[in-house]
N, C-alpha and C positions, 0 to 999 in steps of 0.2 A: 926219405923226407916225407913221404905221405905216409906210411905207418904213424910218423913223429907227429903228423896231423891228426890223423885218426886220433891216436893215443890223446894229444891236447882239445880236448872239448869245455866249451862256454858251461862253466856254474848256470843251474838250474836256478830260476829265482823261487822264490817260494810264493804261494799263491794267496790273494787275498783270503780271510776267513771271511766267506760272505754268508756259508750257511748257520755262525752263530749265531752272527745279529739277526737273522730272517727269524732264528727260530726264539731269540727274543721279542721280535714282533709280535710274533703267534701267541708268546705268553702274555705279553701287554693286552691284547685284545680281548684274549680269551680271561684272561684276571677282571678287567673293568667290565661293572654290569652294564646291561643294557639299558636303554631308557625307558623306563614306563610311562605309558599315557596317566593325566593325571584321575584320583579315584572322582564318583560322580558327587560324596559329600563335598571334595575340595571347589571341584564345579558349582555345588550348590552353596558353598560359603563364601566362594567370590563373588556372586549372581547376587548372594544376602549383602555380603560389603557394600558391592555398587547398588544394589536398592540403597541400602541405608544411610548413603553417601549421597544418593539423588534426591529422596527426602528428607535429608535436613538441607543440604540449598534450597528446596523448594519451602521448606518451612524457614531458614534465616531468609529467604527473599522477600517472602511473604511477612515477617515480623520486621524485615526494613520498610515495606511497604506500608503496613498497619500502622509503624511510628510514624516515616513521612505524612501518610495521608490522616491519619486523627490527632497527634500528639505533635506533630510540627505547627499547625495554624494553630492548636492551645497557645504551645509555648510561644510563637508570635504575640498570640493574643495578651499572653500574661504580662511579656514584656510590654509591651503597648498601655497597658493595663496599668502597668506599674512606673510608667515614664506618667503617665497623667496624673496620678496619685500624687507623683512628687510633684510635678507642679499644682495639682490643686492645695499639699501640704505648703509649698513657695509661697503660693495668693494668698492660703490661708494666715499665715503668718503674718503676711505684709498687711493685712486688713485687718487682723487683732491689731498690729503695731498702730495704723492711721487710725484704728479706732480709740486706742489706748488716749493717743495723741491729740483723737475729738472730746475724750470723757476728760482730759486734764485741763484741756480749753474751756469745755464747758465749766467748769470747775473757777478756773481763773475769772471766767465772766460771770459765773452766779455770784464769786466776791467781789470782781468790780460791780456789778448791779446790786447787789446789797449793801456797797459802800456806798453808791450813787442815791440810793434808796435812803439809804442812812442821814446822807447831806443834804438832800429836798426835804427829808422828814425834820430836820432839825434846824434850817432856815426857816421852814414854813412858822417851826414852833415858835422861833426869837419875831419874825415880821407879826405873827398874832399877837404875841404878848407886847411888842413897840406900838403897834396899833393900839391897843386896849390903851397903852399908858399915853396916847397922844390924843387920845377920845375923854381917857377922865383928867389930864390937865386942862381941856376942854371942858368939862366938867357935863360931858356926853355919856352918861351911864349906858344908856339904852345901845348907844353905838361900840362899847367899851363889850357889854355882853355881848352883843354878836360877833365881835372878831374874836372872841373866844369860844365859839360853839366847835369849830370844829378840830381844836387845841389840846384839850386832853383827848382826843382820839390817835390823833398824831404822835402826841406824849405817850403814848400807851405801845406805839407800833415806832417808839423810837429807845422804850428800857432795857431792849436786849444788849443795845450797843452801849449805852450808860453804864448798865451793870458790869459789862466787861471791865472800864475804867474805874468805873465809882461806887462798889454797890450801895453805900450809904446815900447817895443823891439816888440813885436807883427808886429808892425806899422813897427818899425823903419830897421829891417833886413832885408826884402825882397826889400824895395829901396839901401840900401846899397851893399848888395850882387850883385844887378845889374847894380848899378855904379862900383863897381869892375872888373867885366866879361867887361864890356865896354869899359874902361879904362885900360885891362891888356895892349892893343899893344900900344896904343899908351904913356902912361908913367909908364911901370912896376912898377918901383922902389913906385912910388904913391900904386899901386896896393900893393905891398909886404906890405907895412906899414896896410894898411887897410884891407889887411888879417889879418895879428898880433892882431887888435883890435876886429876885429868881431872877432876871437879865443877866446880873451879875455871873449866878450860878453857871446860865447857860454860856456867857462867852468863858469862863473858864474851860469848861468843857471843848470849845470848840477846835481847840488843836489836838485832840485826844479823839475827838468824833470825827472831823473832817481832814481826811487825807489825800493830798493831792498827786 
């Protein structure tokens, strides 16, 4: 029985390979370089980067500065500048318009005053010459010529608005009204007739001269 033990003995296991891998360590290590420190130009180009990184912030700091502090109150200023412009162009506007609005008034009332001008000018005329012919039915020469002294003056500063309507009376009244005044002393009665007519003339006239 113990021979038969001796004889039967435990399979050997077989042993890790552990001196492979060790000696693939050794070639990993020994393959990969070492590290080198970096050279002193690389030193001096990264020194030069961060310089030239540090001056330009300090140059865009400085050109946000420069704009804030001179080109900010400008452009405040411009706008500012340019909101008043617009309202002075607004006032301006609105004051050519009232003015427009003053120079058409004016307008409207130098024609109502020259038609007012018009109608005292050309009563005054018809009351001279009724006067004159209620002085020579009287047979008042003296008082006949003076209500017509200042007659054809009026007649004179009354042809522009005649001529518009008539210009043949235009013509024709201020020779007649002076062969009348001419002719009062020496043959009234002729004169009285030739008042009646220029009367005549002028109330035709008067719905063409006076406008109400």
């Amino acid at each position: 029985m113990d021979e038969k033990n001796e004889n039967i003995q435990p399979e050997s296991q077989p042993e890790p390979e552990i001196s492979d891998s060790v000696d693939v360590e050794k070639q990993d290590q020994e393959s990969s370089p070492e590290k080198q420190p970096p050279s002193r130009f690389v030193i001096f180009l990264r020194k030069a980067v961060i310089g030239l990184l540090i001056v330009a912030a300090i140059f865009f700091a400085g050109f946000l500065t420069d704009h804030f502090v001179r080109y900010s109150p400008v452009s405040k200023e411009l706008e500012q500048t340019s909101a008043e412009l617009s309202v002075l162009e607004d006032e301006n506007d609105r004051l050519t318009s009232a003015n427009k609005t003053a120079n058409d008034k004016i307008v409207t009332l130098e024609a109502e005053l020259a038609a007012a001008t018009a109608k005292m000018k050309f009563y005054q005329v018809l009351v001279d010459v009724n006067t004159a012919r209620i002085d020579l039915f009287m047979e008042d020469i003296e008082s006949a010529q003076a209500a017509l002294v200042d007659t054809q003056a009026n007649l004179e500063d009354l042809l522009p608005f005649i001529e518009e309507v008539d210009s043949e009376l235009a013509l024709s009244l201020p020779r007649r009204l002076d062969l009348i005044i001419s002719g009062l002393e020496r043959d009234p009665e002729t004169g009285l007739i030739d008042l009646e007519l220029f009367t005549k003339d002028l109330l035709a006239l008067e719905p063409l001269l006076v406008v109400d």
